[in-house]
N, C-alpha and C positions, 0 to 999 in steps of 0.2 A: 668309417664303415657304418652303414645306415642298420639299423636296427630293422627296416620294413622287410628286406630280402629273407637274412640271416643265411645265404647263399655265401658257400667259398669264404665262412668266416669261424674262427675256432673260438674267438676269446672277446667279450665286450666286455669293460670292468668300470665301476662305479670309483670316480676319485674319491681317495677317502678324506673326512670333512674333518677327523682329526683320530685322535690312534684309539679312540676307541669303539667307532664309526664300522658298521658291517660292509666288505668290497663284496659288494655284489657282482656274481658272473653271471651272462649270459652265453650258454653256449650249446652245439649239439651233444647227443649224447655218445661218450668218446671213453673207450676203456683206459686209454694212458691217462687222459684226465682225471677220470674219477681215481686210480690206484694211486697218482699222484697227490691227490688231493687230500684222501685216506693218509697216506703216509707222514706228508707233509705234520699233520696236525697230529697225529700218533708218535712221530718224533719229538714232538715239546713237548709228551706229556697229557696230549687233549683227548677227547671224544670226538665222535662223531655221529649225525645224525643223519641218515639215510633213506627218503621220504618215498616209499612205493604203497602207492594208493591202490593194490588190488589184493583182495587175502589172496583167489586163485594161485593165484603166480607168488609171491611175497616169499616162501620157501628157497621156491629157485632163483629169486636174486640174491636171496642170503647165503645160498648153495654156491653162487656165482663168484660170489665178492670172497668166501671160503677158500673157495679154490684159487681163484689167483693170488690171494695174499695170507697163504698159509701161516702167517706167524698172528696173525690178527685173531681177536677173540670176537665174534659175532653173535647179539643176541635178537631175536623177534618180538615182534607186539602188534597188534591189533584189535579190533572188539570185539571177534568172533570168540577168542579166548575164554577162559574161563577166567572167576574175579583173582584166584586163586594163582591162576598160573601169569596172569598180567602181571600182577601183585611184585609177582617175585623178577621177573624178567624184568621192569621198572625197575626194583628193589638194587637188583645188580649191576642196572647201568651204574644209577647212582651212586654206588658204594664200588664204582671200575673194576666190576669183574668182568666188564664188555671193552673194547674199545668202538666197536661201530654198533649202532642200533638201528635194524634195518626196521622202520614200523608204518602204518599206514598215517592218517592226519589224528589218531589220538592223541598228539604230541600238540599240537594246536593252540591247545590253554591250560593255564595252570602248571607247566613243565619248566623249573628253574633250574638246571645243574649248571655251574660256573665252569668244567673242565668243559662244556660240549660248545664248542667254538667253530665248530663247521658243519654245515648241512646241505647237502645235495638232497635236490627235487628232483626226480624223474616227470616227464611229461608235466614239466611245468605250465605248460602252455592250456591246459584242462581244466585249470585252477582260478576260482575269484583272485577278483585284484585284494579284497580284503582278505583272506585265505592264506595269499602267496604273502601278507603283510603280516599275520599273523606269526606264521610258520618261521620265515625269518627272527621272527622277534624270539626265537626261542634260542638265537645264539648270539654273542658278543655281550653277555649279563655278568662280563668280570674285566679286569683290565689288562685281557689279551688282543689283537687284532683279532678278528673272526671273519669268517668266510659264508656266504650263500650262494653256492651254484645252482644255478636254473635252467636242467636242463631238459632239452625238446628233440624231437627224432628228426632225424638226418634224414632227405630224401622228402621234407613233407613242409607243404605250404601254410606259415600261420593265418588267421581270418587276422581282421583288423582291428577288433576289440583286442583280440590275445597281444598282438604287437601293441597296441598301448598301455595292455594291465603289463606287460614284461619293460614295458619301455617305463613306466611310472614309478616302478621299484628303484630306478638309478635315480627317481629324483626324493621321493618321501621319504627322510632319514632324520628328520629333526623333530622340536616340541610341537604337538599341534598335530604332526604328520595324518593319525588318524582321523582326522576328521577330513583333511583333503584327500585320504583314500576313499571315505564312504560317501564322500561329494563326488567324487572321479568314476566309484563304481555304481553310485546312482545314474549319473551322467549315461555312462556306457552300458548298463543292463535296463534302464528304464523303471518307472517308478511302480509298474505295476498295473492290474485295473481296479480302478478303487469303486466307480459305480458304472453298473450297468455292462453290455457289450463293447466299451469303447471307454481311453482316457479321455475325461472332461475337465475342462477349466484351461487355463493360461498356468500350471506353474510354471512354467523357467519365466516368468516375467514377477514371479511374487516370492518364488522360495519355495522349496519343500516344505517345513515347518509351518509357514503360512499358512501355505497352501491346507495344510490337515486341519489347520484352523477354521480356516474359512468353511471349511466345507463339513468341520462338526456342528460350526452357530446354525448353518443354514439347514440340515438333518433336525435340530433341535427344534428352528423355525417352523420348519414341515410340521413334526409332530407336535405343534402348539406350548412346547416349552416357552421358558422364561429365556432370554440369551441375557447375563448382566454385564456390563461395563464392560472391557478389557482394560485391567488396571496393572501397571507393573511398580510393586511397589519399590519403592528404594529405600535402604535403610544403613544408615551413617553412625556406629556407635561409638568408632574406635577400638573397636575389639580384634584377640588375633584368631582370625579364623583361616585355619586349613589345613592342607595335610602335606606335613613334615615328608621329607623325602628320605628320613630315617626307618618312614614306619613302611611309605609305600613305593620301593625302589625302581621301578619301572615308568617312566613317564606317561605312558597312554594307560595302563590300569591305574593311575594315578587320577588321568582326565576321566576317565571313568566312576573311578568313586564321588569327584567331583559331580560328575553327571545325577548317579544315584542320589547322592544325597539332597541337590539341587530340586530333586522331583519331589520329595517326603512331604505328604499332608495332613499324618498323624501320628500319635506318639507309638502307637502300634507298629507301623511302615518304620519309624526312626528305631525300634529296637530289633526289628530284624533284618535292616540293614548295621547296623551294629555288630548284631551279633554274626553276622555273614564273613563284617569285617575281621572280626576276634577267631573266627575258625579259619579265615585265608590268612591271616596278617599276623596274628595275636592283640593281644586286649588293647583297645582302643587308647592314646596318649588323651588327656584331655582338652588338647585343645579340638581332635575330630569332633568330639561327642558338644564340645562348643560349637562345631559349625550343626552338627543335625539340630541343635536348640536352635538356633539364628534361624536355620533354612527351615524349622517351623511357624518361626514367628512372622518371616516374611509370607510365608503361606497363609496364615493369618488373617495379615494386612492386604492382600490381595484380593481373597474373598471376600474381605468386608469392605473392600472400596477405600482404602488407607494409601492415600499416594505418597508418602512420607514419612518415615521417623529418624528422626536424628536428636544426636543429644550433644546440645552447647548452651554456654554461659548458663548453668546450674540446670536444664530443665529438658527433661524428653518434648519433644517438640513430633506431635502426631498428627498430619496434616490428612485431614478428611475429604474427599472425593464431593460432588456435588449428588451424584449419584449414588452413592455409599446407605451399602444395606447395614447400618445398625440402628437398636435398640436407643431410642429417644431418653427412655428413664435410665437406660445403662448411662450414657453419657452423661446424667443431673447426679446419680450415684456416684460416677467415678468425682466428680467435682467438689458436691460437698461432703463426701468423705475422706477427701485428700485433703488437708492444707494446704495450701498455697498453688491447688491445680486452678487452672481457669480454661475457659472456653472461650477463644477471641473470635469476634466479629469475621477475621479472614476463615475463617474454619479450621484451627488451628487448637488440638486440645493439647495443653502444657501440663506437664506433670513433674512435679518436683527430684530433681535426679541426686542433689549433696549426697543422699544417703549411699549412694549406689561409688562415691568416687574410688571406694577402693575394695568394694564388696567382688568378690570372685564373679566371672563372664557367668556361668550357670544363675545367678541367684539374681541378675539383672534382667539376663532371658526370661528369667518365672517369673519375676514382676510383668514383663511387659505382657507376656503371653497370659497372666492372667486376667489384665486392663483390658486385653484386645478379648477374652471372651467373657467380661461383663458388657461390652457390645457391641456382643453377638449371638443373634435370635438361637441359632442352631445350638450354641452350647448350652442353654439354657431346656432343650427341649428331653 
């Protein structure tokens, strides 16, 4: 049965990809379904979450679902609420004194409870595809089967973006998924107008990314800026850098923090991401607070035109760009004030590493990142 009609059809299900994998349904919106649905997951014990995106109405679907399943305990939430009465309505999904929580999309982010393993969308079809990716994500976070119903009104023709953000959800289920939804919903909503009456350039021939690239040097050009090098630097230490799946249990805010951290270009930016992490997550393991050091240092080496560090056979090996903005007398300081550093003909500054072979990832980082700003103009200034 095609997904494009949704004509004369009750039930489209997502195979699931292993038992702890969300089966996604498509279907219209159908009262034996949904009280079924309810039940089913109230029978083992579970939650439920019941997504009506209108305050107007929100009352009388919780009135609705009241009334035909009298044993059921119903609670609401929305943002029109007070902080006070959210608070508590939240308070007691969590602590099951609800079994269904009928609420608008403030459920979206940051909402973890391991009992709520089913969630019906009403008018799913109204919803970004990263939205309806979101919102699912808020169930199957235990190792129960869990359920997303996606449901859409009978009687009513979907556009053809809708039938692919509803058709995209049976396929994004795995690592990475998020980023093929924000590809898929750039894809299908468009990128925007970035200048002028009309979209300019060729991106789908260079990339999104690129493309903001390209077209900040060229902004900067206009206004007589400086545009330097694009330099991506690499750097090879041997160190363990990342994040434990102990600390950040969900794989796409997982890619996310990676995200974060990968952007940080001062130590200001790394302690409030940090501490961002310690109030969502609690206190940071050290190996995170190792990669914010790393993902400083490569920020670094990139504005100073450093195409390389890696550290073999005894020596940081700091390979210098041709066009690399540093400090001439930083470079004769770092040399004869180091032992055994040199500066080689390939452009290649070596810096003696023995000392570091067992010294803790943090206090390796502060060496480098101190080297990299003796030259460097700006730290100096």
């Amino acid at each position: 049965m095609s997904l494009l009609g949704l004509r004369d059809m009750s039930v489209i299900e997502t195979p699931p990809k292993d038992r702890l994998s969300v089966q996604t349904v498509v279907s219209h919106y159908n009262a034996d379904l949904i009280r079924s649905a309810i039940e089913l997951e109230v029978n083992r014990g579970g939650q439920v979450y019941f997504v009506h995106n209108r305050v107007d109405t929100i009352y009388q679907r919780a009135a609705w679902i009241q009334e035909h399943m009298p044993g059921i305990r119903v609670g609401v939430g929305h943002g029109q609420m007070g902080e006070a009465a959210l608070e508590k309505v939240l308070l007691g999904f969590m602590t099951h004194e609800f079994d269904v929580f009928v609420c608008t999309t403030i459920i979206e982010n940051g909402i973890d409870i391991p009992l709520a393993n089913t969630i019906l969308i009403e008018n799913a079809e109204k919803y970004g595809l990263s939205e309806l990716y979101q919102l699912r994500g808020r169930v199957g976070r235990s190792n129960r089967r869990a359920y997303a119903y996606l449901l859409v009104p009978e009687n009513k023709d979907l556009t053809e973006i809708a039938r692919k953000r509803l058709a995209a959800l049976k396929e994004f289920s795995d690592l990475g998924a998020g980023f093929k939804i924000a590809a898929l919903d750039l894809e299908l909503r468009g990128s925007g107008n970035l200048l002028g009456g009309e979209q300019h350039g060729q991106m789908d021939a260079v990339g999104y990314d690129t493309y903001l690239k390209l077209l900040e040097d060229t902004v900067r050009e206009l206004k007589g800026e400086e545009v330097p090098p694009e330099i991506h630097s690499t750097i090879s230490l041997g160190l363990d850098i990342r994040i434990p799946a102990s600390y950040i249990a969900e794989e796409l805010q997982r890619l996310r923090a990676y995200q974060k951290i990968a952007s940080l270009n001062s130590q200001l930016e790394a302690a409030k991401i940090l501490e961002e992490f310690a109030d969502r997550y609690g206190p940071p393991p050290d190996v995170v607070k190792t990669l914010a050091s790393f993902s400083l240092v490569r920020a670094t080496a990139q504005r100073l035109g450093i195409e390389s560090i890696d550290r073999r056979q005894g020596y940081f090996n700091i390979k210098v760009h041709l066009e690399a903005r540093i400090r001439p007398e930083g470079l004769m300081e770092l040399v004869t004030a180091t032992p055994g550093a040199q500066f080689t003909p390939a452009g290649v500054l070596r810096l003696p590493a023995d000392a570091f072979a067992s010294a803790p990832p943090e206090k390796l980082l502060s060496y480098l990142q101190n080297a990299l700003h003796t030259l460097d103009f700006v730290a100096l200034k």
